[in-house]
C-alpha positions as CSV (number, residue, x, y, z in Angstrom):
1,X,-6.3,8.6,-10.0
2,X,-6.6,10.7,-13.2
3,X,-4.7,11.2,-16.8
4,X,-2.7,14.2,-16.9
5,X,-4.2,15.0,-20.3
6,X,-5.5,18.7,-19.1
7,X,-2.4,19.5,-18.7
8,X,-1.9,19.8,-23.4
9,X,-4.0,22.3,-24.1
10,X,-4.6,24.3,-27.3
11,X,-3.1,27.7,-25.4
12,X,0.7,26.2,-25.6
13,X,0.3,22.9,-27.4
14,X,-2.0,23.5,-30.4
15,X,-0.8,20.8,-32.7
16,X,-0.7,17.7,-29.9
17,X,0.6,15.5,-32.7
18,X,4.0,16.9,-32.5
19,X,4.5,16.6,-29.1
20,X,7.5,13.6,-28.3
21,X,5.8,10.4,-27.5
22,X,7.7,9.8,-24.2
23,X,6.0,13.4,-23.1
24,X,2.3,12.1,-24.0
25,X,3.3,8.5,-22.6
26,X,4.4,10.2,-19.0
27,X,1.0,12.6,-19.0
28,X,-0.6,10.0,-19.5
29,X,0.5,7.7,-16.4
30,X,-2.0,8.2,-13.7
31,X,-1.8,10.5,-11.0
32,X,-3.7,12.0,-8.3
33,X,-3.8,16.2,-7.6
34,X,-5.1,17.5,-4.6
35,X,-4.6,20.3,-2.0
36,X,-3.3,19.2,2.0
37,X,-3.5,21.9,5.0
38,X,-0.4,22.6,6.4
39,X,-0.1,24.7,9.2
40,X,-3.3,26.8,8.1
41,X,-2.3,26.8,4.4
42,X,-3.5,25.0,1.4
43,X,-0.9,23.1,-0.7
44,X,-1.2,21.9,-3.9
45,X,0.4,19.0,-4.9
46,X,0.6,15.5,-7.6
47,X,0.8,11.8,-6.9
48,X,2.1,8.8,-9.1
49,X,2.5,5.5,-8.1
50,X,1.6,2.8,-5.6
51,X,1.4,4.2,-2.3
52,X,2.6,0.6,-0.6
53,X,6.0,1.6,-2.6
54,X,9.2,3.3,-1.0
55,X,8.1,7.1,-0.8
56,X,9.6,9.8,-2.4
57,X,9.2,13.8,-2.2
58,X,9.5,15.9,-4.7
59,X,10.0,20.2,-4.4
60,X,10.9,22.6,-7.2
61,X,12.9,25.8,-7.2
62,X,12.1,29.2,-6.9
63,X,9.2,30.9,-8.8
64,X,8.6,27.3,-10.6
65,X,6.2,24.9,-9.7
66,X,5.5,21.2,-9.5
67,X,4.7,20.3,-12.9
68,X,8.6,20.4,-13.5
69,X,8.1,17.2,-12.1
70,X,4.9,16.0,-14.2
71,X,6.9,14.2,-17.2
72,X,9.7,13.1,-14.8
73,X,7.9,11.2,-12.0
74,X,6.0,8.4,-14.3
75,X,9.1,7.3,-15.6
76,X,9.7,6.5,-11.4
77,X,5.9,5.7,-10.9
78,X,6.3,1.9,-11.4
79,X,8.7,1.6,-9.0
80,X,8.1,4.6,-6.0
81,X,5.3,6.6,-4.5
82,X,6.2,10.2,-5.7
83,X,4.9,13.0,-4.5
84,X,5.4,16.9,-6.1
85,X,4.2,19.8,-4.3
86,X,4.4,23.4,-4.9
87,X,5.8,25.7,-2.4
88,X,3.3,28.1,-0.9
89,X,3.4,31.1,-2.5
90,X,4.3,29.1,-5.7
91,X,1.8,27.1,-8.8
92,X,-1.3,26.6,-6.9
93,X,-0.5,26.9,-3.1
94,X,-1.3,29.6,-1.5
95,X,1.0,32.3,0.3
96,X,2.0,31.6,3.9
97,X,2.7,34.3,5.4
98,X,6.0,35.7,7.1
99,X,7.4,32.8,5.4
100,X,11.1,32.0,5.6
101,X,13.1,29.3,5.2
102,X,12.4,27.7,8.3
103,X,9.0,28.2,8.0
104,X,9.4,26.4,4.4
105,X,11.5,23.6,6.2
106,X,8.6,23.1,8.6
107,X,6.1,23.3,5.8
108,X,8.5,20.4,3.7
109,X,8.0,17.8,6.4
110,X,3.9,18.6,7.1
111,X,3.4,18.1,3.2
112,X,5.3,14.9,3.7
113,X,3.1,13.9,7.0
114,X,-0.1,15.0,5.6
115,X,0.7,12.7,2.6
116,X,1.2,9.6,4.9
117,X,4.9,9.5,3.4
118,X,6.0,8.9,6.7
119,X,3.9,6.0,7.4
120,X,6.1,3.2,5.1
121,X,8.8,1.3,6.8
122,X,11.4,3.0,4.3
123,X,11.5,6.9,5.0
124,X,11.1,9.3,2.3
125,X,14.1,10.3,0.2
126,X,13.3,13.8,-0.9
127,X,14.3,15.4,-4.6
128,X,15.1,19.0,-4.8
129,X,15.7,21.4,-7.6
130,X,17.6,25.0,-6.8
131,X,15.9,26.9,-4.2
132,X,13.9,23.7,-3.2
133,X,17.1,22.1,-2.0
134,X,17.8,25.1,0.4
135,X,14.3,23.9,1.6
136,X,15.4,20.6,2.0
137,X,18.1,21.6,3.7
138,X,16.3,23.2,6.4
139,X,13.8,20.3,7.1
140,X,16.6,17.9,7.3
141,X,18.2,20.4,10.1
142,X,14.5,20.1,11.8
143,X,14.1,17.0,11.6
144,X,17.2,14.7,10.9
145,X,15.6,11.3,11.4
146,X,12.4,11.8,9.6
147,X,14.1,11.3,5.6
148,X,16.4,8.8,4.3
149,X,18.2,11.1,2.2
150,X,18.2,14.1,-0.4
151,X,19.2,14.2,-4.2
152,X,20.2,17.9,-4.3
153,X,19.4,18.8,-7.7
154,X,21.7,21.6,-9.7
155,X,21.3,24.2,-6.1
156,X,23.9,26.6,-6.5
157,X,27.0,25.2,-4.4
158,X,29.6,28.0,-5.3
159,X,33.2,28.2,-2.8
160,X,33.5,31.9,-1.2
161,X,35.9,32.9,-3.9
162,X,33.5,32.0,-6.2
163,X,31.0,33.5,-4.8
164,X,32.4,37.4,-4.7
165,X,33.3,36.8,-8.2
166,X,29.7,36.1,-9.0
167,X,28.5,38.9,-6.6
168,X,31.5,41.6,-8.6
169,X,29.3,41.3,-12.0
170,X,26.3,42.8,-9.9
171,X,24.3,40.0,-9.5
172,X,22.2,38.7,-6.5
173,X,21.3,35.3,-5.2
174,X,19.1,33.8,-6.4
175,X,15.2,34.3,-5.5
176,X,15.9,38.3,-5.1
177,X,13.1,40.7,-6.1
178,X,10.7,43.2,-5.0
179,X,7.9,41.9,-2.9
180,X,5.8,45.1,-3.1
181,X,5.9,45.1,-7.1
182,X,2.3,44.2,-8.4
183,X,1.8,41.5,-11.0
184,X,1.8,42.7,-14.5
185,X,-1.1,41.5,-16.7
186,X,-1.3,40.5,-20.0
187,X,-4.1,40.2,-22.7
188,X,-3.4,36.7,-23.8
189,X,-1.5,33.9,-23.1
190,X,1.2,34.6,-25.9
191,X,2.1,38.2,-24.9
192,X,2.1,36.6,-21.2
193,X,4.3,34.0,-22.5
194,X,6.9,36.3,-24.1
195,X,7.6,37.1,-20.6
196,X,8.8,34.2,-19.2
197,X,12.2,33.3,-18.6
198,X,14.9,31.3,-16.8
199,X,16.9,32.4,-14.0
200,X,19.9,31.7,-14.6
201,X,18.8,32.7,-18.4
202,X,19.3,29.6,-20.4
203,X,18.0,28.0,-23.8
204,X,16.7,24.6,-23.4
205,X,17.4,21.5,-24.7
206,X,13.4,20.9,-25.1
207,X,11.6,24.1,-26.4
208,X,8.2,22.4,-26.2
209,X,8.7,22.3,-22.3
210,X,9.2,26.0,-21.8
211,X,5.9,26.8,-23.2
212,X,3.8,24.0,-20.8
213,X,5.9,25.4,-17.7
214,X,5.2,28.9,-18.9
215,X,1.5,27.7,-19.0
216,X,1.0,26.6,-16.0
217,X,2.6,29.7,-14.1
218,X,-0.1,31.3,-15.1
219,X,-3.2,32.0,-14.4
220,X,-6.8,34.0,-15.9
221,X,-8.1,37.2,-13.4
222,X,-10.7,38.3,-16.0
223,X,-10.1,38.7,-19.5
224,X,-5.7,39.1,-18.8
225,X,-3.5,36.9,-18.1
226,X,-1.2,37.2,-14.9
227,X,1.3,35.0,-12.9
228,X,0.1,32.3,-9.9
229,X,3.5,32.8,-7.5
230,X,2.4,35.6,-4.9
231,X,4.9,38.3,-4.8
232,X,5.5,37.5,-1.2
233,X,7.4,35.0,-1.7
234,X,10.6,37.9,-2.1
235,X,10.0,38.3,1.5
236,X,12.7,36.2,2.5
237,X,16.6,36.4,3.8
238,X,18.4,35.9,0.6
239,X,22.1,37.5,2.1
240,X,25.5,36.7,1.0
241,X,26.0,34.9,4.5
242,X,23.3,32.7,3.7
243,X,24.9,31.5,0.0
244,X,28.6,31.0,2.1
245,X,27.2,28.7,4.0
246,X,25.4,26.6,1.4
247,X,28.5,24.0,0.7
248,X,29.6,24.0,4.6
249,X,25.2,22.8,5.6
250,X,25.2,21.0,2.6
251,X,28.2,18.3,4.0
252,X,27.1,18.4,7.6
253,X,23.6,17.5,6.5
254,X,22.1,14.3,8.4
255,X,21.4,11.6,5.8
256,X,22.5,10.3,2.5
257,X,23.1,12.9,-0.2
258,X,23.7,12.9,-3.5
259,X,24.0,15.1,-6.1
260,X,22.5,15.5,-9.7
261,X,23.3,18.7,-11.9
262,X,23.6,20.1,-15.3
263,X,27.2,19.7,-17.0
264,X,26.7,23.2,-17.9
265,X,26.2,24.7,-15.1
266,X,26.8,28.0,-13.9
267,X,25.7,27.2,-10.6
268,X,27.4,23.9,-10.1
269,X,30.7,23.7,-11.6
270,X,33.8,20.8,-11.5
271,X,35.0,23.5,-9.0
272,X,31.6,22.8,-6.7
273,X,32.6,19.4,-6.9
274,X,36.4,19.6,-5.5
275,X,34.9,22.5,-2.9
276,X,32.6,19.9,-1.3
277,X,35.6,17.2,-1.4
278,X,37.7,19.9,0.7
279,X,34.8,20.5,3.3
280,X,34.4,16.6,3.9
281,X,32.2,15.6,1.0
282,X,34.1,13.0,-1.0
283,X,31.5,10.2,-0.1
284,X,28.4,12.3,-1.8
285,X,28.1,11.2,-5.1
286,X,27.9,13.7,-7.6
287,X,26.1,13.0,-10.9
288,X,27.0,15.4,-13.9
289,X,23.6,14.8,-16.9
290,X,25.4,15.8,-20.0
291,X,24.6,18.5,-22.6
292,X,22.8,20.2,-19.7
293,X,22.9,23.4,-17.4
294,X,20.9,24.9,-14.6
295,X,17.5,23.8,-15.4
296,X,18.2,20.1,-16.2
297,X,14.4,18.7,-16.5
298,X,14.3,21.1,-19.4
299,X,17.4,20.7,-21.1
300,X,17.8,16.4,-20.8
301,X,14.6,15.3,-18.8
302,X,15.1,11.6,-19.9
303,X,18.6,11.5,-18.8
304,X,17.2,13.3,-15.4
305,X,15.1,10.6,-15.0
306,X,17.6,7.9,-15.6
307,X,20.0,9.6,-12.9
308,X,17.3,10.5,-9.8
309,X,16.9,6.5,-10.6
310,X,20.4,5.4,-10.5
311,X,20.5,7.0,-7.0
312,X,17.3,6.0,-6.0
313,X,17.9,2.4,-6.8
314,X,21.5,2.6,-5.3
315,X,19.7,3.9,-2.1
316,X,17.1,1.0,-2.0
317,X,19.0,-1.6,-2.0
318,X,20.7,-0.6,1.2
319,X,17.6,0.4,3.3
């Protein structure tokens, strides 16, 4: 395995020394980056920890890419085998084509068998952020004995009234966009970097981390800078019917679940909470990380860490 220390360059970190020590500490914990085939396509993905440990499996959300794990997994190293992959189409996988979500459910559990993750006596417990949990989703429906469970991190979980309130103000779900629009390109990192932003918009509790996730959504083609996620990826069912079903697939899920979001969030609100309760999901636990909203890594990455290991923990010492 190698340091992470590639990952702080001069581009978005050019003073290192003011960088928190905790963020140089976790880049620093060894890991492994590689590429598995999955079904004809190459995916890209990070490995910490002893791979005689329990094993976990670890997905972004849309348009992001694994590294929004890379400072949250060492803190978990010493104690699991982690794996973070990037969704094709996403970071530095490739597109897959005709993809949708049950494509990406099937895709979910050939990263995790390419891996070996399936080869320990515990099962894998997978952690998903956003859209990644809707990817979770699906590969538990495929194949309901293959993971122990699934911390469902910050997806949006939103009861029907809810939702047509949401829907009123003209927005979409989340993940919509244009899959014929070409890439715009950019003469340098900065003016690149100017362009990113959070969906839901958001300020973060961690500035620094903004401009190493903008980083490494992007990419050099020449002398410009453009973004790694292929536009294909908007080729995908994103209906209302899909969203109304979210809380209803979410409870009748196989497995243990559990829940971790942002205080704040507009996506997962007290009201999610009491929605799941009335569907028949008292017993999930649900795991509020203060003084943060949708994108919780960003906003309180320690205290993300501290609650994927609370459940984790809780988890292991049941089986």
């Amino acid at each position: 395995m190698e340091s992470a220390a590639s990952d702080i360059v001069p581009e978005w970190a050019p003073d290192p020394s003011v960088l928190p020590g905790w963020f140089a500490e976790a880049l620093a914990v060894p890991r492994e980056e590689g590429f598995v085939t999955v079904d004809g396509v190459r995916m890209h993905y990070f490995r910490w920890g002893n791979p005689g440990a329990p094993p976990v499996l670890m997905t972004h959300g849309f348009l992001s890419h694994a590294r929004c794990f890379a400072f949250i997994a060492p803190f978990l190293a010493g104690d699991y085998h982690l794996v973070a992959y990037d969704l094709s189409g996403m970071g530095d996988s490739d597109p897959r084509p005709d993809c949708d979500m049950t494509a990406r459910g099937h895709e979910m559990i050939g990263v995790a068998e390419a891996l070996g993750l399936f080869g320990h006596a515990r099962k894998p417990i997978v952690v998903a952020h956003s859209f990644g949990s809707a990817v979770a989703l699906n590969a538990l429906e495929l194949a309901p004995d293959a993971f122990a469970g699934t911390v469902i991190c910050d997806m949006m979980i939103l009861r029907p009234s809810a939702l047509e309130r949401y829907w009123s103000k003209g927005r979409t779900g989340p993940g919509s966009g244009d899959p014929n629009r070409p890439h715009r390109r950019y003469p340098d990192f900065p003016s690149a970097r100017k362009r990113y932003v959070l969906s839901p918009s958001q300020q973060v509790g961690e500035p620094f981390l903004m401009d190493y996730m903008a980083y490494h959504a992007l990419c050099r083609e020449g002398t410009d800078w453009t973004w790694k996620f292929s536009p294909a990826v908007f080729n995908r069912e994103n209906s209302n019917r899909m969203w109304l079903e979210i809380g209803p697939r979410v409870v009748a899920a196989p497995g243990r679940k559990a829940i971790v979001h942002g205080e704040e969030s507009q996506l997962f609100t007290p009201d999610s909470r009491e929605y799941l309760r009335e569907l028949g999901g008292g017993s999930i636990p649900v795991i509020a990380v203060l003084e943060a909203r949708h994108h919780l890594m960003l906003d309180q990455p320690l205290a993300f860490a501290t609650a994927l290991r609370a459940v984790l923990e809780e988890w292991s010492k049941h089986g």
